[in-house]
FIKE-858206 format. One record per residue: x, y, z of N, C-alpha, C in turn. Coordinates in steps of 0.2 Angstrom, whole numbers, plus 5000, padded with zeros to 4 digits. Example, Ala and Ser with C-alpha at 12.3 -4.5 7.8 and 13.67 -1.06 7.14 Angstrom:
% residues 2
506649725039506249785039506649845039
506449895035506849955036506450005039
END
This chain:
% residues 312
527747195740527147155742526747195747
526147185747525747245752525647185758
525747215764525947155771525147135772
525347095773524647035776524147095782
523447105781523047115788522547075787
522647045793522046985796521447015798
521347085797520747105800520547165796
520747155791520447205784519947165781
519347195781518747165779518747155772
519147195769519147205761519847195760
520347135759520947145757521147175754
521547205752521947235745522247215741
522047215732522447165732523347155731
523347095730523947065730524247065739
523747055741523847025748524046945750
524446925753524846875752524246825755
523846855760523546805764522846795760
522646825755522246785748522146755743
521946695744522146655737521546665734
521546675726521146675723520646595720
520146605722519646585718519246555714
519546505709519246505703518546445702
518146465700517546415702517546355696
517546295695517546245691516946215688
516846225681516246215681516446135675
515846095676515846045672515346055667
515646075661515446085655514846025652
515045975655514745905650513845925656
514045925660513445905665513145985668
513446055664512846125665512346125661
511846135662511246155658511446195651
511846235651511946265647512546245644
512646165644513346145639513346165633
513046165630512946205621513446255622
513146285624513546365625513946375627
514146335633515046335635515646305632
515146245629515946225625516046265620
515546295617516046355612516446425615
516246405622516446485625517346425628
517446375627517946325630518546345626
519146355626519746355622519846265619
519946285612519846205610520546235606
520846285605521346285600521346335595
522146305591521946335586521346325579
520846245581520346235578519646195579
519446175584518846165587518546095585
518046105587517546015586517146025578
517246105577516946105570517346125566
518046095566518446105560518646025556
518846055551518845965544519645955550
520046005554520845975555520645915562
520145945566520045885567519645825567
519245815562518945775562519245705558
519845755554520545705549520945675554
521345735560521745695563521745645569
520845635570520545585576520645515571
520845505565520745455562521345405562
521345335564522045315564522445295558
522045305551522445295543522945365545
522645425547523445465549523645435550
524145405552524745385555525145355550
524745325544525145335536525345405535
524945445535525045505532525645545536
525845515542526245565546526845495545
527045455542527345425540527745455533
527245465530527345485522527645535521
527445615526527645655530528445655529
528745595534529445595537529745595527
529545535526529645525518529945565513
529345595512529345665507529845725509
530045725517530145785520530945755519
531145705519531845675519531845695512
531745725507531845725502532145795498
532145835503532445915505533245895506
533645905501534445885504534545915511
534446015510534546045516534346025523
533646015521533246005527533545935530
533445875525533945815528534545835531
535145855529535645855533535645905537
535245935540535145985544534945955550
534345915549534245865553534445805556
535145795552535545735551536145765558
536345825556536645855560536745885567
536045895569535945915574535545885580
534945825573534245765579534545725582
534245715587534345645590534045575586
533645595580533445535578533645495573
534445525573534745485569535245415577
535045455581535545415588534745355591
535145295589534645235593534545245600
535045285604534645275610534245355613
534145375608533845445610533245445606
533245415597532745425594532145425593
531945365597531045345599530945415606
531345435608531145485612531145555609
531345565604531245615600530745615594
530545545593529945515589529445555591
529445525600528745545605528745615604
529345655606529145715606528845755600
528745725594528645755589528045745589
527745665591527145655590526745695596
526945715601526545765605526545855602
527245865599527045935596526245915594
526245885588525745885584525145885586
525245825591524645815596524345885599
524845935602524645985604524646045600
524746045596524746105589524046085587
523746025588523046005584522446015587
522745985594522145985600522146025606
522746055608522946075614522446145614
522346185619522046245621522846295620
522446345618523046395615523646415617
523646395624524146415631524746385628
524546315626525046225625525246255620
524946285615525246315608525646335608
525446395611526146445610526646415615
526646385619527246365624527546315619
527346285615527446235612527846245605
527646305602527846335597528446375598
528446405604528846445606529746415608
529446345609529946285612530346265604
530046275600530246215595530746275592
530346355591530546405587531346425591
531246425596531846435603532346375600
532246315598532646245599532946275590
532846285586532846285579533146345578
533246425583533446465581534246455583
534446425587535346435588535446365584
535146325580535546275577535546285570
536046285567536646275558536646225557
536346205551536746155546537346155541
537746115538538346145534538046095528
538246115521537946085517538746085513
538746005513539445965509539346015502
539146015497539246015492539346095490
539146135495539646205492539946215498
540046195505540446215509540146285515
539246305511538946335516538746325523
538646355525538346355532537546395531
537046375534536546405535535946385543
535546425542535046395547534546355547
534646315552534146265552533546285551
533046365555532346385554532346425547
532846425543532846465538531946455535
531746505530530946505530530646465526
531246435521531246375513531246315517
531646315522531646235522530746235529
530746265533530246265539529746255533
529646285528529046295523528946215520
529546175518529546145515529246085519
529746065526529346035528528546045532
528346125531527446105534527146075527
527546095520527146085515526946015513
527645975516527645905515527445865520
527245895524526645875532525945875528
525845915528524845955527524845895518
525345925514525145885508525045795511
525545765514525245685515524745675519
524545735524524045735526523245715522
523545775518522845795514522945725509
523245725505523345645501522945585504
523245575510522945495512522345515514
522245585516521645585519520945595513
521145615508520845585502520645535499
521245495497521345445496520745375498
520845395508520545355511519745365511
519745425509518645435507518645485515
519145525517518845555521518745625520
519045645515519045715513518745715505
518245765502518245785496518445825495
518345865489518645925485518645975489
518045985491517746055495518246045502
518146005507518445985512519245975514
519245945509520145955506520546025506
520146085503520346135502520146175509
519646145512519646185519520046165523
520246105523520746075527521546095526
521646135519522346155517522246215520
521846255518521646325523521846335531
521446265532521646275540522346275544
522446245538523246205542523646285542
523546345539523746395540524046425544
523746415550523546405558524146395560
524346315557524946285560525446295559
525446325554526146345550526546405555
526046435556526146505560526646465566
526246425568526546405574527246425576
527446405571528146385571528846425566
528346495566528546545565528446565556
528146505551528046525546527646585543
527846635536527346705536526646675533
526246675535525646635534525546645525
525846725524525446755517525946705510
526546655515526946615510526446545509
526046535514525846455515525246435510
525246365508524646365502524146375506
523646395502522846405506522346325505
522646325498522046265495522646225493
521846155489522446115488522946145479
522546185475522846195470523646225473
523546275476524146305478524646265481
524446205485524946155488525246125481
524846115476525046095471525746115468
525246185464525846235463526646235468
526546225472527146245478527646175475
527046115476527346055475528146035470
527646075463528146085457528546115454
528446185460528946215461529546195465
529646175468530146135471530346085469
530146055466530445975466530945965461
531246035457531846005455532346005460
532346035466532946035470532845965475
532345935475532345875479532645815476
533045785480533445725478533645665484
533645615481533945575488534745575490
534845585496535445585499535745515503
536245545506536745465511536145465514
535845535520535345545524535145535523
534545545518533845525518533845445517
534245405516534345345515534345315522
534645335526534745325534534145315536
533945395536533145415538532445345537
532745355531532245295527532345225531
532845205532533145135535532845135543
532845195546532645195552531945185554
531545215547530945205547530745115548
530945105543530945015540531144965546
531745005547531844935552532244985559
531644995562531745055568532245025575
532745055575533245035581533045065589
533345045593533345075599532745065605
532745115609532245075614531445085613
531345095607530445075608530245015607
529744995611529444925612529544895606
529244815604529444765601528844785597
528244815597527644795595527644875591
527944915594527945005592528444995585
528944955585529344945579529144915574
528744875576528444825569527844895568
527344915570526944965568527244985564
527845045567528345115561528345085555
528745015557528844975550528444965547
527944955548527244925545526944975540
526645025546526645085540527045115538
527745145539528145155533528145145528
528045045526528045015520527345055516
526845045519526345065515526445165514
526745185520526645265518527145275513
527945225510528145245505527845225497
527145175498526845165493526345225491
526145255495525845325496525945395492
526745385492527045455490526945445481
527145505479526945515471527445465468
527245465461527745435457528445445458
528545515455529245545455529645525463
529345535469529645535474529845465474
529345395473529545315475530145315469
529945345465530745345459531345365462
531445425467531945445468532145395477
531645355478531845295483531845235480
532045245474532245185471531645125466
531145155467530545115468530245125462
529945095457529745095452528845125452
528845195447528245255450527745215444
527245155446526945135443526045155444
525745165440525045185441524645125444
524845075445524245015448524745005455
525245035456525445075464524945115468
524845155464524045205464523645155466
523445125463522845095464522545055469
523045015468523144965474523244995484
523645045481523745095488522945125489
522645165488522245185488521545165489
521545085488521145025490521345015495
521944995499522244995503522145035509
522245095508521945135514521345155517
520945145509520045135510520045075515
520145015513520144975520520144975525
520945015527521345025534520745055535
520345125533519945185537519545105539
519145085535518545055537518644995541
519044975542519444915548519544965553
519745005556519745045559519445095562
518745095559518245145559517945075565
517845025564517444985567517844925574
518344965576518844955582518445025588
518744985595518945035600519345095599
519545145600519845185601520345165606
520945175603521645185608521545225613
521645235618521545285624522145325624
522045385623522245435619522345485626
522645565627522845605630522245645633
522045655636521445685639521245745634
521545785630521345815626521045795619
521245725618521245685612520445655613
520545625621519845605619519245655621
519345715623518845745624518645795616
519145795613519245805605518545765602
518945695602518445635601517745635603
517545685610516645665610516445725606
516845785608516545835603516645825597
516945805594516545815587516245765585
516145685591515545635588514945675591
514845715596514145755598514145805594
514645845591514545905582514145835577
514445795575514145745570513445725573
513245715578512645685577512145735578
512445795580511845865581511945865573
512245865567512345875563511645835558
511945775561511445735556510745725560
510645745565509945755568509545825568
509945845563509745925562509545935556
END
């Protein structure tokens, strides 16, 4: 450390008796706000991308329902989870809920910094834990690259579904929005050149897989936890889970509500899909839940993108 002089006009640096600096400027109220918020760290996707303009909507919350669903449908990945989460433990699980809904939250909105610490945290937590699979007696890794893969494919696909579904996404938008999600994949140490880009290739991926998916003890649990959630989250947070759970396993494909027991009828479709069109538009015409300083500042930027958009 170079020693303190109080009477050096020009310190040196790394002078202990200088603190740095930094000048704060308020973006919303500089003349030049246009140009600074693109010069702002918004992440890995911004005010003008379709990921957030999908994830500012509250029908998500179906889709990250459906998400858990579909994901429990992976024997591996379930009893790997089964084995090592706390969200199979009633007094630990709502707090492992949270945490996951804040990954997300900051994989979507956060500035680059929260990413990678974030990514780095989850990749660190996944790389010393094993799961043991009952039916041959193996052992393997919980980050292994099939199962990490499977569950982002089973994230983004219910994403991209309900966000269809509901009238928020088209063809075109849809496939930008599988593209982006690319980003996130990474996060969490996926090789980007395995991840689908669009939605065809989500497709593809989908039915490549699906003879090895089946329902287990697990995913039975898992599913049970959704429907009728135990432990310390509030009285009004559990009827929610419950709430949408029911409608996010009306959501999932034929094949998968067949493999939850449920009969894969086409005017399930139908009905679901009316169903969520409402939820968006009941919900479009609400307050906004106040949300994490990033979320709502998410929220002005892209309602001030949309109105320069349509005023242009």
């Amino acid at each position: 450390m170079v020693p303190a002089c109080p009477s050096c006009p020009v310190p040196p640096p790394g002078c202990p008796r200088v603190e740095p600096r930094v000048p704060v400027i308020d973006v919303r109220s500089h003349p030049a706000r246009g140009v600074l918020e693109h010069m702002v760290d918004h992440g890995l996707f911004g005010p003008g991308s379709v990921t957030w303009r999908v994830h500012l909507e509250p029908v998500m919350w179906v889709a990250g329902m459906r998400a858990l669903l579909l994901q429990s449908l992976d024997p591996r990945v379930m009893r790997g989870t089964y084995q090592n989460s706390a969200l199979f433990d009633p007094k630990k699980s709502y707090a492992r809920f949270q945490r996951t809904v804040e990954f997300v939250g900051t994989r979507t909105f956060g500035p680059l910094a929260d990413v990678d610490r974030a990514g780095a945290r989850v990749r660190g937590l996944h790389a010393g834990l094993r799961g043991h699979d009952p039916d041959n007696g193996e052992s393997y890794r919980i980050d292994a690259p099939e199962g990490l893969l499977w569950v982002h494919a089973a994230e983004i696909e219910s994403y991209t579904d309900v966000a269809r579904r509901s009238g928020l996404l088209d063809d075109d938008s849809a496939d930008t929005y599988v593209a982006e999600s690319v980003r996130a994949a990474e996060v969490v140490g996926i090789d980007p050149a395995t991840v689908a880009s669009s939605v065809a290739e989500m497709a593809e991926y989908m039915a490549a897989v699906r003879p090895r998916l089946r329902m287990t003890d697990e995913a039975r649990r898992a599913a049970g936890n959704l429907f009728a959630p135990q432990g310390a989250a509030p009285l009004q947070v559990r009827l929610g889970i419950a709430g949408l759970s029911t409608l996010a396993l009306a959501t999932l494909p034929r094949w998968a509500r067949r493999l939850y027991g449920l009969p894969g009828l086409p005017t399930t479709d139908w009905s679901t899909t009316l169903t969520l069109r409402g939820l968006r538009t009941a919900t479009g015409v609400l307050p906004d839940v106040p949300g994490p300083p990033e979320i709502e500042e998410a929220r002005r930027l892209v309602r001030s993108d949309r109105a320069a958009a349509e005023s242009g």
